[in-house]
Every structure is written in structure tokens, then in C-alpha cells.
C-alpha positions in Angstrom: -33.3 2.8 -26.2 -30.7 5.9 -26.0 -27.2 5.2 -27.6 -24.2 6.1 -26.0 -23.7 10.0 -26.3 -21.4 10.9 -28.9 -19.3 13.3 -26.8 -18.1 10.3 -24.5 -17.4 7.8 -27.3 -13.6 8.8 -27.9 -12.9 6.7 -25.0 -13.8 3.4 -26.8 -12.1 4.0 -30.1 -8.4 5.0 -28.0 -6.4 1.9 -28.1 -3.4 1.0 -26.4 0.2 1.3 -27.5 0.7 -0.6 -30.4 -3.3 -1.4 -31.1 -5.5 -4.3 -30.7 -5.8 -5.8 -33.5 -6.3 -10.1 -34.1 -3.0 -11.9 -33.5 -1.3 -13.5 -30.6 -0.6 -10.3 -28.0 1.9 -12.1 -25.4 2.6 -11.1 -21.8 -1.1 -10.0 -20.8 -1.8 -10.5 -17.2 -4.4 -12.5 -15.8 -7.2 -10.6 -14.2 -8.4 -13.2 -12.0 -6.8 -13.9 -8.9 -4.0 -12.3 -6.3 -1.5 -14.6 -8.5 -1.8 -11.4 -11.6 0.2 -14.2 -14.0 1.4 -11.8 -16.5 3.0 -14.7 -19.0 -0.5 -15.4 -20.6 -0.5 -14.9 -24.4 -4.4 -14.8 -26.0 -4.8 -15.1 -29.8 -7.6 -12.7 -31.3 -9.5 -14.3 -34.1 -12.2 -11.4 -36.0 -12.1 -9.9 -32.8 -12.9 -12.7 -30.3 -10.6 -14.3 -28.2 -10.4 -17.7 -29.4 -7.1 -19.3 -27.8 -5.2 -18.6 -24.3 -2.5 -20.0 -23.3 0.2 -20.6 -19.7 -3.7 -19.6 -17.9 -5.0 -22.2 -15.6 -8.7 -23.3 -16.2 -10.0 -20.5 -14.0 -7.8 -17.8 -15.8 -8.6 -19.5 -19.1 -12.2 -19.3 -18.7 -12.2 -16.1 -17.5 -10.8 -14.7 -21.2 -13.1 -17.2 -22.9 -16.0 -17.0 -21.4 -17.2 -13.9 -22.4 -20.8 -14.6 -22.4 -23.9 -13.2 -20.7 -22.2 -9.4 -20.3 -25.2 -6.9 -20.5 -25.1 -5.0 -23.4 -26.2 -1.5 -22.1 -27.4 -0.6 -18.4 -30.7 -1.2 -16.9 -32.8 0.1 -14.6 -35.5 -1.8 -13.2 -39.2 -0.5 -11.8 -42.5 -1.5 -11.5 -42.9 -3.0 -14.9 -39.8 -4.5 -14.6 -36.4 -4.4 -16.2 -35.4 -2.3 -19.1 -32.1 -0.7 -21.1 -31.2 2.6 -20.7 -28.4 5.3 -21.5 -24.9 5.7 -20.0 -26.1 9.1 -19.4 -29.7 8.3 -17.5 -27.3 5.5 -15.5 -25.1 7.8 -14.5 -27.1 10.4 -13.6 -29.3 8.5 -11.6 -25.8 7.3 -9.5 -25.2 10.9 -8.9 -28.5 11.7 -7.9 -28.8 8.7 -5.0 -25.3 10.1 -3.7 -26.1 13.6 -3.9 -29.1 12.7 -1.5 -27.7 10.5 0.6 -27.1 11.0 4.3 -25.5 7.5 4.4 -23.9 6.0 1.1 -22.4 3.2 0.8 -19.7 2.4 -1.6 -18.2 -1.2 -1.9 -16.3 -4.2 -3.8 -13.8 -2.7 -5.9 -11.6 -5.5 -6.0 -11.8 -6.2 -9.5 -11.4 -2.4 -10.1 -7.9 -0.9 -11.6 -6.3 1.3 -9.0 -6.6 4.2 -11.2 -10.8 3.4 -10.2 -10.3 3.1 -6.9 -8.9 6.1 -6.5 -11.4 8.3 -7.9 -13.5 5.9 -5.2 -12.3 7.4 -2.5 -12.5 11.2 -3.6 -16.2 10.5 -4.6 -16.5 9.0 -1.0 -14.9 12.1 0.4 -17.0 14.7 -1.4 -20.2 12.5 -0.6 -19.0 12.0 3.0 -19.7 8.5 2.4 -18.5 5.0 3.1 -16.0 3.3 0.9 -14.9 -0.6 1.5 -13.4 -3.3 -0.3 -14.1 -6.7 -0.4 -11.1 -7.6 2.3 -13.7 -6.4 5.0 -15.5 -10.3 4.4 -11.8 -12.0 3.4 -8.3 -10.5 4.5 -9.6 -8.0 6.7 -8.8 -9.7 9.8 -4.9 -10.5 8.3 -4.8 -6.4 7.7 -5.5 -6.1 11.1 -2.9 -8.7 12.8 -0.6 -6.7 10.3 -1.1 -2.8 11.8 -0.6 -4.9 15.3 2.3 -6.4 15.1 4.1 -6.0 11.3 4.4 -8.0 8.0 7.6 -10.1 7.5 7.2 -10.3 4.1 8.7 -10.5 0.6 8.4 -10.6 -3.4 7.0 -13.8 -4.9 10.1 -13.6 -6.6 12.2 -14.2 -3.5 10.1 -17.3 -2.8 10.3 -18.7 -6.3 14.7 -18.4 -6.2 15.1 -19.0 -2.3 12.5 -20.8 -0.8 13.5 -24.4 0.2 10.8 -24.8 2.6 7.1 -23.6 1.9 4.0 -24.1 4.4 -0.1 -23.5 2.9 -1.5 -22.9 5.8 -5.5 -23.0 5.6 -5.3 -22.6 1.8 -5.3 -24.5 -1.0 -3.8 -23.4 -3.9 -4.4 -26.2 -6.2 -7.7 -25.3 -6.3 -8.2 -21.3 -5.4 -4.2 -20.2 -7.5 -3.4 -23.0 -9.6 -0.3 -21.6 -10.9 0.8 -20.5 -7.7 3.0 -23.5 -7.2 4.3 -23.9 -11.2 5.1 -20.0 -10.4 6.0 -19.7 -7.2 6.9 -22.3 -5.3 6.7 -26.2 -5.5 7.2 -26.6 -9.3 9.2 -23.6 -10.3 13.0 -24.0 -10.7 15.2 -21.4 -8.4 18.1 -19.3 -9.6 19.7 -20.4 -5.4 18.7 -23.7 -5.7 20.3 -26.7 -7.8 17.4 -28.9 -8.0 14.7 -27.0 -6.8 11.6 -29.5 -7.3 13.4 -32.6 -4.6 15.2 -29.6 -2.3 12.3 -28.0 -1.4 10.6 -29.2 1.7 6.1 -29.1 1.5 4.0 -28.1 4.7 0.4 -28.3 4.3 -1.8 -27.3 7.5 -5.3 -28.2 7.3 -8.9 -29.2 8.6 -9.6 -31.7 5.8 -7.0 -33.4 3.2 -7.1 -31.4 0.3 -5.4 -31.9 -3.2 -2.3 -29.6 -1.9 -2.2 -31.8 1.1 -1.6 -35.2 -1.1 1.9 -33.6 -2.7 3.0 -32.5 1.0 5.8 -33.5 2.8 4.2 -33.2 5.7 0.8 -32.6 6.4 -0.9 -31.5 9.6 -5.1 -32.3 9.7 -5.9 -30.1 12.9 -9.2 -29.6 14.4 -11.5 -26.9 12.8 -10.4 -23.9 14.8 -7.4 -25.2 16.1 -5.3 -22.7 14.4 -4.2 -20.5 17.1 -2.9 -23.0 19.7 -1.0 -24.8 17.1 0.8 -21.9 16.3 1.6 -21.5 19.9 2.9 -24.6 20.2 5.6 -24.3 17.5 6.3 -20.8 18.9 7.2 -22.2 22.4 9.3 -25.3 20.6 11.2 -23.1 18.3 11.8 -20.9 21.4 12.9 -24.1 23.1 10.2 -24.6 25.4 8.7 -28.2 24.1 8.8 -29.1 27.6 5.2 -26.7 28.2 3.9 -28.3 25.3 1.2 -31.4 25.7 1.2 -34.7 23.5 -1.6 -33.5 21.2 -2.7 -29.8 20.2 -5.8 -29.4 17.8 -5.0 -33.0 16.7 -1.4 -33.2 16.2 1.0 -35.4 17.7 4.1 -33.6 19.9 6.4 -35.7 17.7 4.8 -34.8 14.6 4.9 -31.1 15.9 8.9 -31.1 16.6 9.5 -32.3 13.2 8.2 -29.8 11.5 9.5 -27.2 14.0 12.8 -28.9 13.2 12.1 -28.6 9.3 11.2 -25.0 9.9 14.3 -24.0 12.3 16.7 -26.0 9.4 15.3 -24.2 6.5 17.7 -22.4 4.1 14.5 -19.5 3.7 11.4 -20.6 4.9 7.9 -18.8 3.3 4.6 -19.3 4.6 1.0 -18.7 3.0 -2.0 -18.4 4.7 -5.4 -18.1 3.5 -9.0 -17.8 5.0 -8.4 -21.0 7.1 -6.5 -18.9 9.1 -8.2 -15.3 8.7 -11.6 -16.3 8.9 -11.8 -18.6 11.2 -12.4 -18.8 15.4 -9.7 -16.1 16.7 -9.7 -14.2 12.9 -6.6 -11.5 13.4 -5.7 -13.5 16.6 -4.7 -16.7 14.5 -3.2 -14.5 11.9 -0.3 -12.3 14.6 -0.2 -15.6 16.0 1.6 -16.8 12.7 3.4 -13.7 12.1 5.3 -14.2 15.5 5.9 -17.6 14.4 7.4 -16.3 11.9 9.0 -13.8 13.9 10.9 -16.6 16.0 12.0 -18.7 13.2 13.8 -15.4 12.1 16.2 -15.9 15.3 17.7 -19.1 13.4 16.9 -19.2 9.8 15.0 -16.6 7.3 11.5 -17.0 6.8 8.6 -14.9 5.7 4.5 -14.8 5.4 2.6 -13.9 3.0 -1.4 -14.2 2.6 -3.3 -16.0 -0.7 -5.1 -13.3 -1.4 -8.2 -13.6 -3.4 -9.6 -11.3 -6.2 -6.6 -10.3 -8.6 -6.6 -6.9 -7.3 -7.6 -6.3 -3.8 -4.2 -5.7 -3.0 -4.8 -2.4 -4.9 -7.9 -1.7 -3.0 -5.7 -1.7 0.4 -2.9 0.2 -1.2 -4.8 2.9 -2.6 -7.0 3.5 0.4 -4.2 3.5 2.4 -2.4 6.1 0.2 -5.3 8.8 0.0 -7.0 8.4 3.9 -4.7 6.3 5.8 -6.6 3.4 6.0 -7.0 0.3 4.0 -10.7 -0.5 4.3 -14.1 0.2 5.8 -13.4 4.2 5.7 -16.2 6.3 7.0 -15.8 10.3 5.2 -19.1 11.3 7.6 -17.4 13.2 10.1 -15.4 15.4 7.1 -12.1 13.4 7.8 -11.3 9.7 6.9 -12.7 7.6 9.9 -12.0 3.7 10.8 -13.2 1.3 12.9 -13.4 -2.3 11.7 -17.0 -3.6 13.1 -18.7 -0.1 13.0 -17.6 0.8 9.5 -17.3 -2.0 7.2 -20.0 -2.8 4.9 -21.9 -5.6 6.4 -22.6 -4.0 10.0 -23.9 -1.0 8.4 -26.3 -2.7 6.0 -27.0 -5.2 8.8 -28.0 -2.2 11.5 -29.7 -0.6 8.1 -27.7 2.5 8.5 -27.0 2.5 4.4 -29.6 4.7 2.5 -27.7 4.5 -1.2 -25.5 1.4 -2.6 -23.0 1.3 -5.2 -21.8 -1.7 -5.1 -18.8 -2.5 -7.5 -17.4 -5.6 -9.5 -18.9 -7.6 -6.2 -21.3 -10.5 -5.5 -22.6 -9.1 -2.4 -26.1 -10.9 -2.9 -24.3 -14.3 -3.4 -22.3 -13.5 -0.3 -23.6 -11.5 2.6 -25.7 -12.3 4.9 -29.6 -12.1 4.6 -30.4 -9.3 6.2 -27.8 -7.0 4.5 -29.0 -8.5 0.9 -33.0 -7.1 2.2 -31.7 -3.8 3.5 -29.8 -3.4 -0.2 -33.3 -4.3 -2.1 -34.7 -1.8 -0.2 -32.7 1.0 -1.0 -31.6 2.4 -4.3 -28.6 0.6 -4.9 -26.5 0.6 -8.2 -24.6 -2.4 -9.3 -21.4 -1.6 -11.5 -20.1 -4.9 -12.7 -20.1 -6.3 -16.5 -22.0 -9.4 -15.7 -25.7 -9.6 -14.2 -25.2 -11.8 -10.4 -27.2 -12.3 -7.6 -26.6 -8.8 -6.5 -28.5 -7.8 -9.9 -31.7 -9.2 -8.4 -31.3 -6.7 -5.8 -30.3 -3.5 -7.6 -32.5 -0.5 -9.0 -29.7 0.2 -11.7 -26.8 -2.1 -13.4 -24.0 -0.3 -15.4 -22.3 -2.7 -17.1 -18.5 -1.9 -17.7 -15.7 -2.9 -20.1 -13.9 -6.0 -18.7 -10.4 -4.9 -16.8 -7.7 -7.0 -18.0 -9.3 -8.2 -21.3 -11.1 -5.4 -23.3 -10.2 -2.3 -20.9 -8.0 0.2 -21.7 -4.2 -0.3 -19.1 -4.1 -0.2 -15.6 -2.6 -1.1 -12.5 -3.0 -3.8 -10.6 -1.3 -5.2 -7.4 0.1 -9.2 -7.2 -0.8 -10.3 -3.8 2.8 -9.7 -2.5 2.3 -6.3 -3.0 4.0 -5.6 -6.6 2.1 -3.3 -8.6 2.1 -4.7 -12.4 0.3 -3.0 -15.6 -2.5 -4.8 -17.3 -2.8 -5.3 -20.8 -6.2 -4.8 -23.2 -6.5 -7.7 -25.7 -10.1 -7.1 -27.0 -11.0 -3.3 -28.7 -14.4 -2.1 -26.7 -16.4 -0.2 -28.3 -19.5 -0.1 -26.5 -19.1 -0.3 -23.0 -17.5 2.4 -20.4 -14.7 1.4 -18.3 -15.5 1.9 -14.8 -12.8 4.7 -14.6 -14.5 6.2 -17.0 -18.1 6.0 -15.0 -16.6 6.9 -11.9 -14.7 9.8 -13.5 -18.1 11.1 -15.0 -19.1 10.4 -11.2 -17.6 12.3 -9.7 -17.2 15.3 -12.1 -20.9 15.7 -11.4 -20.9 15.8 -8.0 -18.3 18.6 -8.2 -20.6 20.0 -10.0 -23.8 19.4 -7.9 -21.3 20.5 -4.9 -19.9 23.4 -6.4 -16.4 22.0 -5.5 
């Protein structure tokens, strides 16, 4: 078993400003979901994190829980699995791209944007494929966006304004647990006297969830029902309840004026939606549909929409894409210039029409999460997973890198809150032994320049 080479091993010893060192370090932010709490404060006992606390149990664990990370890479043939160097990891990585007519490289969203960016320039010297993780969650919310705009504000505007709030198809009691102690329901509001009784609750729905049971009003539609409630409320907000029928994907007319009424009334209105709306029947459809719902309850009141997104950074992943190529996912560098075509160019068609010859696949569970046959067309290519933690994707690489943690033991980064504020991460834990996945992806990509001769 090779040890990490010497000449790469200033990386691990650099600390941040001011040093890790054991003690409470305050203010960290929490690397797991689109909510990037940054009031978390971790106490460091003989270097091991033994306290955290503001986190919710998810962003809790996900500090504690430091278990099971593989300690060096592995690379896996016919005798099996076994360690070896950063250097033979890597330069196996380079080689698969360097020969690939079709490479592939996804997740990303758990990636700092400083990553992500190198990401794309590997993807560009490769011409390759480079996706996030929105192509399977917020893709189809992206897309409603480029068609008809983004309303939008700060969490912070929400949090001070905000009298009434609709979770539409999300939950955050369970998926953002703070999101409501932050955000919205709980929080107290510079504009507002009494924030917790002013503020109005609208929970839209297929099932009753535990955000549902605190609602003011809640509305159980139909599953896929989505899209024609929204119409409805558009043509009663624009006066026309007379088109409108007695029920719409379960909900009564009365029931459906109210809230139209609650809306129309509102102070500043803000609305959330999550993959009950995206990724359901009509996907982007259901998603514009909302926006111009929004877009008429402008004409009376102020009101805004913004979407729960999911991992803690792929907000960044969109944003830095978007930057460098001019697109946010599902960017195809084949033809020499950035390419994109939602459906022809995001990850899962191409593994499922078995275009995809190399894999990197990036701080993502694809085997836990796509469909069957892109997980058989990924075990039967040389794929490389690049994620601290062995998954289901594991069983299906040829190589695993295993990288610091971003947000815990990494060195500072960016990261972007799911309204689109970019915020800087903090490193809690010294690590000494694992690369960061800049760091890989830097090595990357120097290589192929090199390979290249660019």
C-alpha cells in the first residue's frame, strides 16, 4: 500500500485562518441541505467532533457521524477490492478521460464551487459531458425559469416580510427542518410585530404531512393535480371564478377562493415548492404554472417563489455552469462549444441509450438512484466514484477516491443557500490524510493539459 506522495502533502497540513485546533469554532455552516445554516457552532474534543449545536438531527448527524469514510482509494479487479495511491487513482482518472470518446462527468452537488469549476474546464478539454444532480431534482424548475422568469428573493426578505407562506409539494419538517425556525413560520420579523400569530400557513399536498398539521390551510389534491389547481387560482385572482368548476384535483371552489383571498390580502406573500411540483405529471409545466401565479398576485400584493432545493450546494452547481458555458446543467463539450438539450444531454438518457464510455461520478448516489439500466451501463464501463463514503454507486465503480469532507474537515469554500446567496464554508476538523476534491480535480486536470499539450 503506497502513501500519499510527499510532494502533494502541503495541502493537508494548510489550515484555515485562525487554525483548527479543539474548542468550540461558532458560525460554521451546515453542509447538508439547500438551507446552508451557517449559526452551527461544533466543539472539537482531541480532534473529533464531539458536540453540535442550532443543527437539526440531519445536520447534526451529518458532523457526527463520521464513520465508515474509506481511508485511502480503491480500485477493484478480478480478485477483488484493494487500497491504492492518490497518485495510481488519479492517474487512472486521467487515463479513462484521455480515452474517452464519450465521458461522462456527474453529481457535483456536494462539491464547493471552487470544484465545480475546474469540472467544467476538465469537461471542456475532454469534450465531455458535465451534469449536476438537478438533471433528476430541479431540472424541470430551471427550465419553467429560462421560460418565463424567477420572481424571487433572499431568505432574508421572507424571514422579515413574509406574512403569508405556501409549501407547495414539500415538506420541510422533514427534508429542511430549520427552514421554518429560520425562515419562515417560527422566526420573528424585523416588519412584523408578532410574527409567529400574523403570519398566515398554506400547505399544498397529496398526503397530510407533518407541515400540513401546523397549516392554516391545507389543500390534499389529487396526485398530479398540480397544474390545474394552479390554473384555477390564476383565473380567480384574475377575477374569473365564474370559469372555474366546484372541485379541481380535489378541492372545493370555496376552499379555493379563500385561499385566493389569503393570497390577494397578503402583506408579502412567498411560496416554496419542491419536487411535488417539479417532478411530477406536467414537470416544468406545473412549475411556470406557479410562477405566473405568482406573476398575478403581483398585480395586488407582493409575492415571490422560491424552490426547496435539495443538496446544500446544487445551487452552486447551476451558478457556476451557467457562468463558464451558459448553461446550468446537462452540458455536452462534444461538438468543441458548450451544447444543451435537456433529454439528449443529461446523464440518465445517455447512460440509458449507453452512449457513456467513462464515468466520474461525484459526491452522488447514482446506483441508489437511477434507473436500472443506467446503474448496468455504469458497471460496465470504467467509472470512478469520487465521494468520501463507500454507496451503492461503489458496488458499481472500478475506482473510489475518497475525499476530505466539504464543510467539516475541508479546507473554505463556497457554497450557494438555495435562494441563491453564495456563503463561505468553514473547516472544523484538520485532515491530514485525505485530498479535497479540488485538489483531485486540480491534479485532473493539470494532467490532461499535459496529456493535451494545452
Amino acid at each position: 500500500m503506497t502513501e500519499i506522495p510527499e510532494a502533494f502533502s502541503f495541502s493537508h497540513t494548510k489550515q484555515p485562518s485562525g487554525g483548527v485546533h479543539d474548542g468550540v469554532v461558532t458560525d460554521v455552516l451546515c453542509p447538508f441541505c439547500g438551507c446552508l445554516c451557517d449559526d452551527i457552532k461544533v466543539t472539537v474534543t482531541a480532534g473529533t467532533i464531539t458536540g453540535v449545536e442550532n443543527a437539526c438531527t440531519l445536520g447534526a448527524q451529518k458532523f457526527l457521524a463520521d464513520t465508515g469514510r474509506l481511508p485511502k482509494p480503491i480500485r477493484r479487479d478480478e480478485d477483488g477490492w484493494h487500497e491504492i495511491s492518490y497518485d495510481e487513482a488519479i492517474e487512472y482518472c486521467v487515463e479513462i478521460l484521455k480515452n474517452a470518446n464519450r465521458p461522462l462527468l456527474y453529481g457535483w452537488s456536494s462539491s464547493l464551487t471552487e470544484a465545480q469549476a475546474i469540472g467544467v474546464h476538465i469537461a471542456e478539454l475532454i469534450g465531455g459531458v458535465i451534469d449536476s444532480t438537478s438533471t433528476v431534482c430541479h431540472g424541470p424548475s430551471i427550465l419553467a425559469i429560462q421560460e418565463v422568469g424567477h420572481p424571487g428573493c433572499t431568505l432574508g426578505q421572507v424571514k422579515n416580510r413574509a406574512d403569508v407562506i405556501v409549501y407547495w409539494g414539500a415538506n420541510p419538517t422533514d427534508a429542511h427542518p430549520r427552514h421554518m425556525s429560520r425562515y419562515s413560520t417560527y422566526v420573528d420579523a424585523y416588519f412584523m410585530h408578532n410574527s409567529f400569530r400574523d403570519r398566515k400557513i398554506i400547505v399544498v399536498d397529496v398526503r397530510r404531512t407533518a407541515t400540513a398539521d401546523i397549516a392554516d390551510e391545507f389543500l390534499q389534491i389529487t396526485p398530479g393535480g398540480d397544474y390545474a389547481l394552479a390554473s384555477a387560482l390564476r383565473a380567480i385572482v384574475r377575477g374569473r371564478d365564474d370559469v372555474v368548476p366546484a372541485e379541481v384535483s380535489g378541492i372545493s371552489k370555496v376552499q379555493m377562493m379563500q385561499v385566493a383571498e389569503m393570497l390577494k390580502n397578503a402583506k408579502f406573500g412567498a411560496v416554496f415548492f419542491g419536487l411535488g411540483v417539479a417532478m411530477t405529471r406536467g414537470k416544468y409545466k406545473n412549475v411556470r404554472n406557479a410562477i405566473e401565479l405568482v406573476d398575478e398576485l403581483n398585480r395586488f400584493t407582493k409575492c415571490t417563489i422560491t424552490a426547496m432545493r435539495g443538496h446544500w450546494n446544487v445551487y452552486g452547481s447551476n451558478e457556476v455552469f451557467t457562468w463558464i458555458s451558459g448553461y446550468p446543467y446537462g452540458i455536452d463539450y462534444s461538438r468543441g462549444i458548450a451544447y444543451y438539450n435537456p433529454g439528449e444531454t443529461t446523464s440518465a438518457d445517455l447512460l440509458a441509450r449507453r452512449e457513456v464510455d467513462a464515468a466520474v461520478i461525484v459526491g452522488s448516489d447514482v446506483g441508489a438512484h437511477f434507473p436500472r439500466a443506467c446503474c448496468e451501463h455504469l458497471a460496465s464501463i470504467p467509472t470512478v466514484l469520487i465521494d468520501p463514503y463507500p454507496s451503492a454507486t461503489t458496488h458499481l465503480s472500478t475506482v473510489q477516491i475518497p475525499t476530505a469532507v466539504n464543510g467539516i474537515d475541508a479546507e473554505p469554500g463556497t457554497a450557494y443557500r438555495m435562494d441563491g446567496i453564495p456563503l463561505q464554508t468553514r473547516q472544523v476538523l484538520p485532515c491530514t490524510t485525505h485530498f479535497t476534491d479540488y485538489e483531485i480535480f486540480s491534479r485532473i486536470y493539470a494532467r490532461l493539459k499535459e496529456e493535451k499539450g494545452a
